[in-house]
PyMOL Python script that loads the backbone (N, CA, C, O; Angstrom):
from pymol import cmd

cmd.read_pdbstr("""\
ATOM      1  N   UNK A   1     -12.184 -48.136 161.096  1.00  0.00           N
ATOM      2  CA  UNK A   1     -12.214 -47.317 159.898  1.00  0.00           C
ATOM      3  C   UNK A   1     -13.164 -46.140 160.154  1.00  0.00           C
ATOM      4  O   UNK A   1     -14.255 -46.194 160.722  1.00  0.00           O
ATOM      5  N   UNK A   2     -12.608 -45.165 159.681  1.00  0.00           N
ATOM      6  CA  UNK A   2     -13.686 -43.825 160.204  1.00  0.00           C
ATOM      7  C   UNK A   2     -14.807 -43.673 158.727  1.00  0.00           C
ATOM      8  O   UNK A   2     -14.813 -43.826 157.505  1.00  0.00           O
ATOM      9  N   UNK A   3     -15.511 -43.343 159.658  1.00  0.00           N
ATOM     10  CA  UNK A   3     -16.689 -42.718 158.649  1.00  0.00           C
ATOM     11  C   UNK A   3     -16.895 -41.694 158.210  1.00  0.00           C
ATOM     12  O   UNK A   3     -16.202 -40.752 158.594  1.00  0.00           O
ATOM     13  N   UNK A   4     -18.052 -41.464 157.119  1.00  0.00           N
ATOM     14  CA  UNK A   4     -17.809 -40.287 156.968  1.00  0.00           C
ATOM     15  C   UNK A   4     -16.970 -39.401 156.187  1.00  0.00           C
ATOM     16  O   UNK A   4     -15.922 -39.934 155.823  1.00  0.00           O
ATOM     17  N   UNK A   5     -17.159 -38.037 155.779  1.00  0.00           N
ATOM     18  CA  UNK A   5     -15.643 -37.328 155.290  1.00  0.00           C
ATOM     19  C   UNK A   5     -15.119 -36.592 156.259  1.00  0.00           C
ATOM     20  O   UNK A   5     -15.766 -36.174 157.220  1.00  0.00           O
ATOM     21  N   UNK A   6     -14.179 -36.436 156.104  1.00  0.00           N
ATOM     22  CA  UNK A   6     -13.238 -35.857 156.876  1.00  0.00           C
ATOM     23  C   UNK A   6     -13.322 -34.339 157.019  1.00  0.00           C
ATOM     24  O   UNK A   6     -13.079 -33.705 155.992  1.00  0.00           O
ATOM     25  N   UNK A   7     -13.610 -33.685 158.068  1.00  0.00           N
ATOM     26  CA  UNK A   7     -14.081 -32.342 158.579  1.00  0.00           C
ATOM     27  C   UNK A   7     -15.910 -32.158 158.398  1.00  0.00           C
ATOM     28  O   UNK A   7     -16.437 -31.192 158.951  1.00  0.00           O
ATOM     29  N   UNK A   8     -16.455 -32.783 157.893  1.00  0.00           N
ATOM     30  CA  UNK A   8     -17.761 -33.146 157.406  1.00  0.00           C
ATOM     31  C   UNK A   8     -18.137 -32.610 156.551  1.00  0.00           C
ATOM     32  O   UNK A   8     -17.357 -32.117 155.736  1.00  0.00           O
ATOM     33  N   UNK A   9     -19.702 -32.496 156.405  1.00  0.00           N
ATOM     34  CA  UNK A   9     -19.926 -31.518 154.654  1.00  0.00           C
ATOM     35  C   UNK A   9     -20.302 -30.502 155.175  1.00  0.00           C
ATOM     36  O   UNK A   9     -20.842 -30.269 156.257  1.00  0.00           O
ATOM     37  N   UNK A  10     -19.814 -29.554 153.884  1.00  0.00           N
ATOM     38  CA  UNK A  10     -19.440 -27.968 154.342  1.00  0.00           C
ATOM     39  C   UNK A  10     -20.896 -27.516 153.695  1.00  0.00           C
ATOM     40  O   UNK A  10     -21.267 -26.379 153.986  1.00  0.00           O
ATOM     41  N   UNK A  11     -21.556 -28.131 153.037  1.00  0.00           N
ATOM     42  CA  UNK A  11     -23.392 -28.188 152.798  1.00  0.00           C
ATOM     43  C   UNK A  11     -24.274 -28.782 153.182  1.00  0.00           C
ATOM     44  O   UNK A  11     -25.236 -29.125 152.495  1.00  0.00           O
ATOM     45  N   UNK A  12     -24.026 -29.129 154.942  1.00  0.00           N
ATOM     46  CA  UNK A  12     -24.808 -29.804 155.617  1.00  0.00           C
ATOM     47  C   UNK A  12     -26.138 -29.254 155.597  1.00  0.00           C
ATOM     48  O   UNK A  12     -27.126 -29.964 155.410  1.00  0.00           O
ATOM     49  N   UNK A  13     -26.207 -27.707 155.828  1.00  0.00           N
ATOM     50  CA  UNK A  13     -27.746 -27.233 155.923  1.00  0.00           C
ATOM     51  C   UNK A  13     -28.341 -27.507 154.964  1.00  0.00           C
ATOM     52  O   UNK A  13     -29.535 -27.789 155.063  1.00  0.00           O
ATOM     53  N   UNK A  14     -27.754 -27.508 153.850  1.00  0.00           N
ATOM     54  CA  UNK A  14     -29.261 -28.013 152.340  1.00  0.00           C
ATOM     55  C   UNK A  14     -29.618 -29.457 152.654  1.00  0.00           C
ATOM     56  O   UNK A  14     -30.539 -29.949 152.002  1.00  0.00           O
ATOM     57  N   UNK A  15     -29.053 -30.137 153.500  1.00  0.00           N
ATOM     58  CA  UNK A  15     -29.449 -31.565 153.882  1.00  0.00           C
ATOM     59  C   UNK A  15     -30.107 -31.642 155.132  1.00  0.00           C
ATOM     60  O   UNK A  15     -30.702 -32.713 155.248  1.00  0.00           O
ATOM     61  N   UNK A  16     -30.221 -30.847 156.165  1.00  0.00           N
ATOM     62  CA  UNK A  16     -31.127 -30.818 157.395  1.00  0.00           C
ATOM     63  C   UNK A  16     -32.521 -30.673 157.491  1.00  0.00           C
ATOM     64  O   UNK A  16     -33.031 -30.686 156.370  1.00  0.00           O
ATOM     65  N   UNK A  17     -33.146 -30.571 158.198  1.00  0.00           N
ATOM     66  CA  UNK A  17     -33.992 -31.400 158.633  1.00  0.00           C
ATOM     67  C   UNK A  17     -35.631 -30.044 158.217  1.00  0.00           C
ATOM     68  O   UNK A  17     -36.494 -30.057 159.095  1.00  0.00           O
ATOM     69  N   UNK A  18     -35.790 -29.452 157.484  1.00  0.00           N
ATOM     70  CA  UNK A  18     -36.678 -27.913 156.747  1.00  0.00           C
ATOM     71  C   UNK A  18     -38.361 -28.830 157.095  1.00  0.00           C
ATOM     72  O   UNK A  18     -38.883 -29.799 156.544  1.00  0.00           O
ATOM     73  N   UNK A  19     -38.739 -28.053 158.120  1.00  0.00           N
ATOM     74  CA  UNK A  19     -40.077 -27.953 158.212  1.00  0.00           C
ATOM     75  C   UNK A  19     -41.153 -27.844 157.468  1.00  0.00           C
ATOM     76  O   UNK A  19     -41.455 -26.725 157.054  1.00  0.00           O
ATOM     77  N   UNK A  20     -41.943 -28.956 157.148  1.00  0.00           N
ATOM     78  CA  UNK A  20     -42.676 -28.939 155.817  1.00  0.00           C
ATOM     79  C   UNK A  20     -43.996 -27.811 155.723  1.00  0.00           C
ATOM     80  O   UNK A  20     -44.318 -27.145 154.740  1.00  0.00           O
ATOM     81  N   UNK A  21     -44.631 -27.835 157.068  1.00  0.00           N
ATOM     82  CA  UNK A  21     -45.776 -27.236 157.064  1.00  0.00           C
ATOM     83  C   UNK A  21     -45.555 -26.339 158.459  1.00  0.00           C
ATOM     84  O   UNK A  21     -44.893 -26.563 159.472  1.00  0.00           O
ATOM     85  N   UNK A  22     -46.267 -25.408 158.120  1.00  0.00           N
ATOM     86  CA  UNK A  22     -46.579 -23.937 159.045  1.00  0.00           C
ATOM     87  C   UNK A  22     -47.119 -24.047 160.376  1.00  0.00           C
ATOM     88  O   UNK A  22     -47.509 -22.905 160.619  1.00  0.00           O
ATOM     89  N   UNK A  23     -47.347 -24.721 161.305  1.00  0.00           N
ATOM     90  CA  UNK A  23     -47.981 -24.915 162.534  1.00  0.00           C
ATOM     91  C   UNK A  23     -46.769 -23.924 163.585  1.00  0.00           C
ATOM     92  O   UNK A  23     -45.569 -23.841 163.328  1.00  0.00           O
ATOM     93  N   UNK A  24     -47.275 -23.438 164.447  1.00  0.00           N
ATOM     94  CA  UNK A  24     -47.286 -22.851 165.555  1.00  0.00           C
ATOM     95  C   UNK A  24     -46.226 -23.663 166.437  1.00  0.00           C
ATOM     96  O   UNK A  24     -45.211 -23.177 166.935  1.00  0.00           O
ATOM     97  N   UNK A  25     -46.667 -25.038 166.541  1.00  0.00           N
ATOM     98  CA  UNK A  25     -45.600 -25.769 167.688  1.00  0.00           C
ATOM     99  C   UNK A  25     -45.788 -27.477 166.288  1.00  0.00           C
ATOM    100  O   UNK A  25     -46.380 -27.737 165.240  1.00  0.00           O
ATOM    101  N   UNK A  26     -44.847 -28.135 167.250  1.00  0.00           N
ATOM    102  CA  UNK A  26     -44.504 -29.653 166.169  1.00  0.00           C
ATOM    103  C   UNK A  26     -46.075 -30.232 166.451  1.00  0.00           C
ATOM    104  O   UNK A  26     -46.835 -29.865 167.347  1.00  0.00           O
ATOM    105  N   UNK A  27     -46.342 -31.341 165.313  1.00  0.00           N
ATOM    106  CA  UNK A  27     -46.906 -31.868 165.440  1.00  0.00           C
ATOM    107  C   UNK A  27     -46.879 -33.270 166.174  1.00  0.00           C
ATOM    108  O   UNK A  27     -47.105 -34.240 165.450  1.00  0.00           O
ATOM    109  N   UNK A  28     -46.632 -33.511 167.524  1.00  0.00           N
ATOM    110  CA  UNK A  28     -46.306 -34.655 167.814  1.00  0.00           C
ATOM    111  C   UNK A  28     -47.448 -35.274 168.352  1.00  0.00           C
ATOM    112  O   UNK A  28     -47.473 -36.503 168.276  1.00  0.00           O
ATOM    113  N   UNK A  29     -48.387 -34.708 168.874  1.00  0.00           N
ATOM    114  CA  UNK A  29     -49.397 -35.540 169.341  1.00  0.00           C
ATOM    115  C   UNK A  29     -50.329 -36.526 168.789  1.00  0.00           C
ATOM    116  O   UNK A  29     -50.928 -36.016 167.842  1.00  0.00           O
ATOM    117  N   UNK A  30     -50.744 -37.923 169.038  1.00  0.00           N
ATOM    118  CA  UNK A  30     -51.190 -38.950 168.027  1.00  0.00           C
ATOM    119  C   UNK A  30     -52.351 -38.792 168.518  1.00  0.00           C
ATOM    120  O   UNK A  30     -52.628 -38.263 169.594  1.00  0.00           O
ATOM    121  N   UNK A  31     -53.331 -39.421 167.444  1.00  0.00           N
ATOM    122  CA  UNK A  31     -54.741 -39.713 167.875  1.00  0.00           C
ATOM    123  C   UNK A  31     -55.097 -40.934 167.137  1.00  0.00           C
ATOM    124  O   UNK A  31     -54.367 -41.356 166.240  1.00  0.00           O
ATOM    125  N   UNK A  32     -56.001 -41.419 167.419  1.00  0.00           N
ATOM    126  CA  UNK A  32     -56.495 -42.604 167.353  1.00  0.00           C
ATOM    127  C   UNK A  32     -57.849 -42.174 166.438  1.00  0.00           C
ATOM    128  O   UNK A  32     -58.329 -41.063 166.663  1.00  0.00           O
ATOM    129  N   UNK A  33     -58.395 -42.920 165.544  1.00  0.00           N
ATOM    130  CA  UNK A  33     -59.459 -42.972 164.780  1.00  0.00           C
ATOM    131  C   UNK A  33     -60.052 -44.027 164.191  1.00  0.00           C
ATOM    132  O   UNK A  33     -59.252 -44.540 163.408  1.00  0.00           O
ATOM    133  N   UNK A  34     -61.296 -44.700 164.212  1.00  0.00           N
ATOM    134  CA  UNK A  34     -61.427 -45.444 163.699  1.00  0.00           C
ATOM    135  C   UNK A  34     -62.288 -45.145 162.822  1.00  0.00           C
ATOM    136  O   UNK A  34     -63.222 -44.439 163.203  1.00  0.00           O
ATOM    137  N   UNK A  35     -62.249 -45.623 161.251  1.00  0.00           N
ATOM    138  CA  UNK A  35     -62.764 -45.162 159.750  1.00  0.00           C
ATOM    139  C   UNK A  35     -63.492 -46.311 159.180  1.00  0.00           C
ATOM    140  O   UNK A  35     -62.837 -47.201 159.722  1.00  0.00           O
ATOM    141  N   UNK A  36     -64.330 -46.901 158.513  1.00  0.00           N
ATOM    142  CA  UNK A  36     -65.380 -47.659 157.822  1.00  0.00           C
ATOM    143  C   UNK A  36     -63.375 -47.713 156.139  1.00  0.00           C
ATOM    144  O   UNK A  36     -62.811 -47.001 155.309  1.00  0.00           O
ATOM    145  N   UNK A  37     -63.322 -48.886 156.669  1.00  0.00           N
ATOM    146  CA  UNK A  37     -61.856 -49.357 155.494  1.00  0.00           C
ATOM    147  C   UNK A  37     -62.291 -48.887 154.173  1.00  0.00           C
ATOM    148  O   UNK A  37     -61.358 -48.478 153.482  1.00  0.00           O
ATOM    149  N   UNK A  38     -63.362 -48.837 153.678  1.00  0.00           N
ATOM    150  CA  UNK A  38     -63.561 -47.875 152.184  1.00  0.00           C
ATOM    151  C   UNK A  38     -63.258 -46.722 151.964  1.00  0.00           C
ATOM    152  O   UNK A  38     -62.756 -46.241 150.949  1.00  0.00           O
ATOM    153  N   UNK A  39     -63.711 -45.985 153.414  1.00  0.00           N
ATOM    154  CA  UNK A  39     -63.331 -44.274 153.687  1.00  0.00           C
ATOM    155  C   UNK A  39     -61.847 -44.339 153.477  1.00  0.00           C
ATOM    156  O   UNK A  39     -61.142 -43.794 152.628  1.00  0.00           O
ATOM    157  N   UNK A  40     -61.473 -45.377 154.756  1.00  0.00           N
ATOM    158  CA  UNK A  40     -59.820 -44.434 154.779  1.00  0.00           C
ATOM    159  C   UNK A  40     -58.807 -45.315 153.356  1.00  0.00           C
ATOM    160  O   UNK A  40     -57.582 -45.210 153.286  1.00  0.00           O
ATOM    161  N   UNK A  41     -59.621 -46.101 152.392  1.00  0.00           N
ATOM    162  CA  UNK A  41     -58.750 -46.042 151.103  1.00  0.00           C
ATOM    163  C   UNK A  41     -58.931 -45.254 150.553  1.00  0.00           C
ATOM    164  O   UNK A  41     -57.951 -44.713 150.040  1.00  0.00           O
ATOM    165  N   UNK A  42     -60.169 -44.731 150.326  1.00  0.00           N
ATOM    166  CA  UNK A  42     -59.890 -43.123 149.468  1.00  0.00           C
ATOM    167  C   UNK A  42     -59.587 -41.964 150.023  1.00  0.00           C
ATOM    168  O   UNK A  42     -59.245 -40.988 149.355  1.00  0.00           O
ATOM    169  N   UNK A  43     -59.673 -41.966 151.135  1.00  0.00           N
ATOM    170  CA  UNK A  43     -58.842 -40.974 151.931  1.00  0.00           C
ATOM    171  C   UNK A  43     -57.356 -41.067 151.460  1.00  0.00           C
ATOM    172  O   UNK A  43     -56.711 -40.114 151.024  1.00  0.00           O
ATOM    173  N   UNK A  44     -57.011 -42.041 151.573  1.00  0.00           N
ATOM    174  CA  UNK A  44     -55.391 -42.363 151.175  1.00  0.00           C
ATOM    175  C   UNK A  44     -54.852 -42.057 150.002  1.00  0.00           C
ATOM    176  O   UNK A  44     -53.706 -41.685 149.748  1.00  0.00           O
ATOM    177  N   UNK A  45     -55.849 -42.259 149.236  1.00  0.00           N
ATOM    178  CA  UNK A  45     -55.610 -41.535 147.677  1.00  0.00           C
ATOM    179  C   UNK A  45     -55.640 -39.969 147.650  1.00  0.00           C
ATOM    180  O   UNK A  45     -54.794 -39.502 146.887  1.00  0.00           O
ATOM    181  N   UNK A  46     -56.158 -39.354 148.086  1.00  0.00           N
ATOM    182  CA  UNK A  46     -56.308 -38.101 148.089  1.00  0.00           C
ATOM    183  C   UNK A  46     -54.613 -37.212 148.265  1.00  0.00           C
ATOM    184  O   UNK A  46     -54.223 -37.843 149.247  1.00  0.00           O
ATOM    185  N   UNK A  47     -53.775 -36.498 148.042  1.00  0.00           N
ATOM    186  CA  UNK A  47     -52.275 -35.987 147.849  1.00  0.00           C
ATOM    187  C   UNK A  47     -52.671 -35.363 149.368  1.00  0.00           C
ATOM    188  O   UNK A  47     -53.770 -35.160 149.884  1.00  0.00           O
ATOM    189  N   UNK A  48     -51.424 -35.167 149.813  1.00  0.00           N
ATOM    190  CA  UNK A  48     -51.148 -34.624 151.169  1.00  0.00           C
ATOM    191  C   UNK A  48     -52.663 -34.947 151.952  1.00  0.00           C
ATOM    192  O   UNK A  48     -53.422 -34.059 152.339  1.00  0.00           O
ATOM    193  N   UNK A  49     -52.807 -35.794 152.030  1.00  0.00           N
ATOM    194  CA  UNK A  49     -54.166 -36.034 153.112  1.00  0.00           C
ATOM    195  C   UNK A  49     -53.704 -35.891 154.395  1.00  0.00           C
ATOM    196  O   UNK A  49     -54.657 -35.508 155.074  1.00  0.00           O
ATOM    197  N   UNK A  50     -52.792 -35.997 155.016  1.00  0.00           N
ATOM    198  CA  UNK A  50     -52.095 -36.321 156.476  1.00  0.00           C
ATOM    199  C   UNK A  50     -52.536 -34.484 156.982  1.00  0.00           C
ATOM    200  O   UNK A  50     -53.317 -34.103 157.854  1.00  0.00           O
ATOM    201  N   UNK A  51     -51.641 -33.648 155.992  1.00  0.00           N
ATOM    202  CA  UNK A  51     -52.200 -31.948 156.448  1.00  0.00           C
ATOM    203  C   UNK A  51     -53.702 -31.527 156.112  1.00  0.00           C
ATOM    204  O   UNK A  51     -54.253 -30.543 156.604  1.00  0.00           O
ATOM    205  N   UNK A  52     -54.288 -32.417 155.200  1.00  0.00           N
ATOM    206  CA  UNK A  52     -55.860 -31.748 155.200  1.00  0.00           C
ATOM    207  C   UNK A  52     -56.748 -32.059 156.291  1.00  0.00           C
ATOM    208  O   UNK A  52     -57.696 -31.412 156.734  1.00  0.00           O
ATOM    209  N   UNK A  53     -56.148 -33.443 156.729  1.00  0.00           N
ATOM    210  CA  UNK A  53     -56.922 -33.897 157.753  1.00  0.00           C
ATOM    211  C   UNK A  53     -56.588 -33.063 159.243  1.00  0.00           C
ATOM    212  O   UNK A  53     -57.553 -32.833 159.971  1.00  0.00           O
ATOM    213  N   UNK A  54     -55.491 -32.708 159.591  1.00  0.00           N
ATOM    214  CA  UNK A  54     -54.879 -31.681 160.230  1.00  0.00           C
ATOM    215  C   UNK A  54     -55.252 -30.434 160.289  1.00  0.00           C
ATOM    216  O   UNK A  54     -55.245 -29.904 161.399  1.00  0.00           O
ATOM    217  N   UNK A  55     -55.588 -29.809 159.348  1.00  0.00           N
ATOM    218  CA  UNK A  55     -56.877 -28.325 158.668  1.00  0.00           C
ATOM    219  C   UNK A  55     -58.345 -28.831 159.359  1.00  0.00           C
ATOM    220  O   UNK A  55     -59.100 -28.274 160.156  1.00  0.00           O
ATOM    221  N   UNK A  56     -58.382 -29.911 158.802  1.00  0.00           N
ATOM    222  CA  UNK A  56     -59.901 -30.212 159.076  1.00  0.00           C
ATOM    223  C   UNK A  56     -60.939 -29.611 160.785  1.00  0.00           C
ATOM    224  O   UNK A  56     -61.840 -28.826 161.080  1.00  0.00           O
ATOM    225  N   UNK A  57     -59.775 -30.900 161.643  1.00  0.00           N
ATOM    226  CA  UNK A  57     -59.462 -31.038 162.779  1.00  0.00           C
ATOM    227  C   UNK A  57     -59.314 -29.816 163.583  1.00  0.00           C
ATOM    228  O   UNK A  57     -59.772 -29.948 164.718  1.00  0.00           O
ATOM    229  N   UNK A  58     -58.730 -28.494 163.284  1.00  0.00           N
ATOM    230  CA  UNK A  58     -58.372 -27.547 163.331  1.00  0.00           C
ATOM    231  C   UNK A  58     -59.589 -26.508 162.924  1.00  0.00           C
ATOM    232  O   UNK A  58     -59.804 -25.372 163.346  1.00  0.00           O
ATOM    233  N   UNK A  59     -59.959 -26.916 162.425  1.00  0.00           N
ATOM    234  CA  UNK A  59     -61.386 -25.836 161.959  1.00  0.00           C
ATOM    235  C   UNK A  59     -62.559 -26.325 162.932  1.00  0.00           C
ATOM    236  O   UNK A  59     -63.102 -25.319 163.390  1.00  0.00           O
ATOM    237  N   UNK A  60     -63.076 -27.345 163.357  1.00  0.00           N
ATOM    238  CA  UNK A  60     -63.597 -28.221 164.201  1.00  0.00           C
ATOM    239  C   UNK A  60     -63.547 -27.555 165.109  1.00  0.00           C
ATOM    240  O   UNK A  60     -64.520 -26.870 165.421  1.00  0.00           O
ATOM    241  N   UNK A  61     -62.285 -27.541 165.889  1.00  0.00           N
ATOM    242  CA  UNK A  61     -62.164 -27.478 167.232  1.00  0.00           C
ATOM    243  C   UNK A  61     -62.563 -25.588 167.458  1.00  0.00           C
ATOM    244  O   UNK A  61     -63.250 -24.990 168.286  1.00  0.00           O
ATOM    245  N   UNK A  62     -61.722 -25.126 166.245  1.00  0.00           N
ATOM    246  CA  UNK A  62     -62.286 -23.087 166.429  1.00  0.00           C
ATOM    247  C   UNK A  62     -63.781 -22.968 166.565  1.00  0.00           C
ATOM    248  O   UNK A  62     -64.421 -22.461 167.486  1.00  0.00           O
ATOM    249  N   UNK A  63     -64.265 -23.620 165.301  1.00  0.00           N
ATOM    250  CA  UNK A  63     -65.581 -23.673 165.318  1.00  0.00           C
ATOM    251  C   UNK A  63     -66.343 -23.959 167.135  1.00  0.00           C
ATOM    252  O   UNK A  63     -67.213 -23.209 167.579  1.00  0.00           O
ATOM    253  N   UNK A  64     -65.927 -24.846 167.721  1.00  0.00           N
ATOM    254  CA  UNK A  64     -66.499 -25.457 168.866  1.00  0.00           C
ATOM    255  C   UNK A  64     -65.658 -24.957 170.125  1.00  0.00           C
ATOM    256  O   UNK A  64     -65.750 -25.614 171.162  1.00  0.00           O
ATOM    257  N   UNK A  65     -65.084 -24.162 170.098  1.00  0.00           N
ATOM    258  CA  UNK A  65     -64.077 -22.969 170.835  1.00  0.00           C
ATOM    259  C   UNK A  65     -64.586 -22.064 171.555  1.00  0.00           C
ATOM    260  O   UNK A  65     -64.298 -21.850 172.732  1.00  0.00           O
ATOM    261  N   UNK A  66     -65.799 -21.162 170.539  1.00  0.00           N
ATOM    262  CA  UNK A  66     -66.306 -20.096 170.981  1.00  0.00           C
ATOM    263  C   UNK A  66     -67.313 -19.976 171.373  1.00  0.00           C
ATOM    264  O   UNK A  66     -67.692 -18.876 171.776  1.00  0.00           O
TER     265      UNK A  66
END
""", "prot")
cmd.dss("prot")
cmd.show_as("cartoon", "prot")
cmd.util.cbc("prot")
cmd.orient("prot")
């Protein structure tokens, strides 16, 4: 049984894959951290924490650049 519709959807791009945040190249590289478990629950609460912490990290390293 085939899948799918037939010729596919003709509004595939409003369904692909839109880059959330502005960086230069992907973010694929992981790092490792270890946090005191009180920190990183309220860290977790905080809205988009994943990109502030990403800003953070990023200001750090300019700062210690020059």
């Amino acid at each position: 049984m085939p899948k799918g519709r037939p010729g596919g959807n003709p509004n595939i791009a409003e369904h692909g894959f839109k880059q959330k945040y502005e960086w230069d190249e992907p973010c694929s590289a992981k790092m490792g951290l270890r946090l005191p478990p009180s920190l990183y629950e309220e860290l977790k609460k905080i809205p988009d924490w994943h990109e502030k912490v990403r800003h953070a990290i990023a200001e750090i390293v300019e700062e210690n650049s020059n």
